[in-house]
N, C-alpha and C positions, 0 to 999 in steps of 0.2 A: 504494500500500500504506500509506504512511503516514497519509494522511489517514482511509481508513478505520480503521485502529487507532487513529487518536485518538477516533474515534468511540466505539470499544467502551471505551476506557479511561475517557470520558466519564460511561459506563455505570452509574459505579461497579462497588461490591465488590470494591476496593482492599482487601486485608490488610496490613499493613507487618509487618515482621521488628520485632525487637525495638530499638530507636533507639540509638545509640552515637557518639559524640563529637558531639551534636547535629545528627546525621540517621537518617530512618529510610529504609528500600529496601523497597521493594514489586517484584514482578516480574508481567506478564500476558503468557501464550503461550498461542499455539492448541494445543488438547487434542489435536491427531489432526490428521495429514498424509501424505500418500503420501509416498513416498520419494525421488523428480524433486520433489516441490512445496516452495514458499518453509515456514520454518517462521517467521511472524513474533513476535519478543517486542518488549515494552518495559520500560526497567528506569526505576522511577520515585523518584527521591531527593527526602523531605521535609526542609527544614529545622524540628527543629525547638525549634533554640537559641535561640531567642528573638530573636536576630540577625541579621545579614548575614552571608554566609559567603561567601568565596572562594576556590573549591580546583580541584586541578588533578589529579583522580580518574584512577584505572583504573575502568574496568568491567567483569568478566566474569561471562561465566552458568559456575557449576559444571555439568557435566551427570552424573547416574551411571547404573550401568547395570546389570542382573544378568548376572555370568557363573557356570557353572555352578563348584558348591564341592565339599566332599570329598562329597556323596552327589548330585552333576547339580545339577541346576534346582531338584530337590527342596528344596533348602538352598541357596541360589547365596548369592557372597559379590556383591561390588562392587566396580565399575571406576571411574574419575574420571577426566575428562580438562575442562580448565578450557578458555575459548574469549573472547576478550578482543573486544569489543563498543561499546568507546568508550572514549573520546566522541567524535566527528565535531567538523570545526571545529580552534583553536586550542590544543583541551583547557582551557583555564583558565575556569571557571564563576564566577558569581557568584549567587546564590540568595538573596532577600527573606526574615525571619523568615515561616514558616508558609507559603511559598509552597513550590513542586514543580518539578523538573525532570525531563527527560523524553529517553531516548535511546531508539530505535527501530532494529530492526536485524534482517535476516533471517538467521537462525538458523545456516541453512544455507550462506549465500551468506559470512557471514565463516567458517565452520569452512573450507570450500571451499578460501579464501584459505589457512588456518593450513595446508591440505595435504591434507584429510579431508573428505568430507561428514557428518551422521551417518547411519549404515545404518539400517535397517528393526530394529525393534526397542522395547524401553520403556523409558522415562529418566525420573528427576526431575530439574528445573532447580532453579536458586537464582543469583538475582542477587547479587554481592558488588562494592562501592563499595570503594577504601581511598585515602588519599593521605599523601602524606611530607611535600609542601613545597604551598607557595601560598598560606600563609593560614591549611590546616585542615588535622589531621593527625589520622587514624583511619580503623575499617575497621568495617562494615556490614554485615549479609547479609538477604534478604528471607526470607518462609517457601518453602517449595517449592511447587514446579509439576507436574504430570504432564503429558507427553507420549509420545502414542504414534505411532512415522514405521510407516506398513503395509507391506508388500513382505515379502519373502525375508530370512530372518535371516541372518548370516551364521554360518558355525562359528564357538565361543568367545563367544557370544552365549547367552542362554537365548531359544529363542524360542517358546515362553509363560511368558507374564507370572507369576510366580512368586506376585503378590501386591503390593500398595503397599507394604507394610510389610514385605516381607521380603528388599527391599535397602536 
């Protein structure tokens, strides 16, 4: 899986979120997955402080979701449930002015661990970077993702898609 997702990230059309304590976050997930399939992202940190940076980040994808609000689906409000993604390894990075790092991670397979897969249904992602100590201290987020898992929605779910923009 991985090697293939570096392919597509190769790809370009990379967006990055708006940059913040001299990095920016970009996020790439597959648009659509059945609800058993891997969902894979990758959350991509630029530096781009002019510097060397070494920090010792959290990672998580925000996910949201519509559930139905005071008139159904029709109006649904939004759920959040954050899902921590990295970093693999020692956690402590080190990152080249203008160069990228890169953490990969299936979607599903870490919610799993947190206790949860995500159900059948439609989300936006957003990768968020922050850290305290190591060097670099600030916090990040990419622009959003859509994703849609296929299957059976569950109750407390809307399940048709309300709209992008209307959670």
């Amino acid at each position: 899986m991985r090697v293939a997702f570096l392919l597509l990230l190769a790809a370009g059309g990379l967006r990055y979120g708006k940059p913040s304590a001299g990095v920016a976050v970009a996020l790439r997930a597959a648009e659509r997955a059945g609800a058993d399939e891997a969902v894979p992202v990758a959350v991509v940190v630029r530096n781009v402080s002019g510097h060397k940076l070494t920090l010792r980040p959290t990672l998580e994808v925000v996910v949201t979701y519509p559930v139905p609000g005071d008139r159904g689906c029709a109006r649904p409000t939004s759920a959040t449930r954050r899902i921590a993604v990295g970093p693999s390894g020692t956690g402590e990075i080190t990152i080249a002015a203008g160069d990228v790092w890169v953490e990969v991670a299936d979607l599903q397979a870490v919610s799993a661990r947190a206790g949860a897969r995500l159900p059948a249904g439609f989300y936006k992602l957003q990768a968020s970077v922050y850290a305290r100590e190591g060097g670099w201290s600030g916090a990040a987020g990419s622009l959003r993702a859509r994703l849609t898992v296929d299957g059976k929605v569950p109750p407390g779910m809307c399940a048709e898609n309300p709209g992008w923009d209307a959670f």
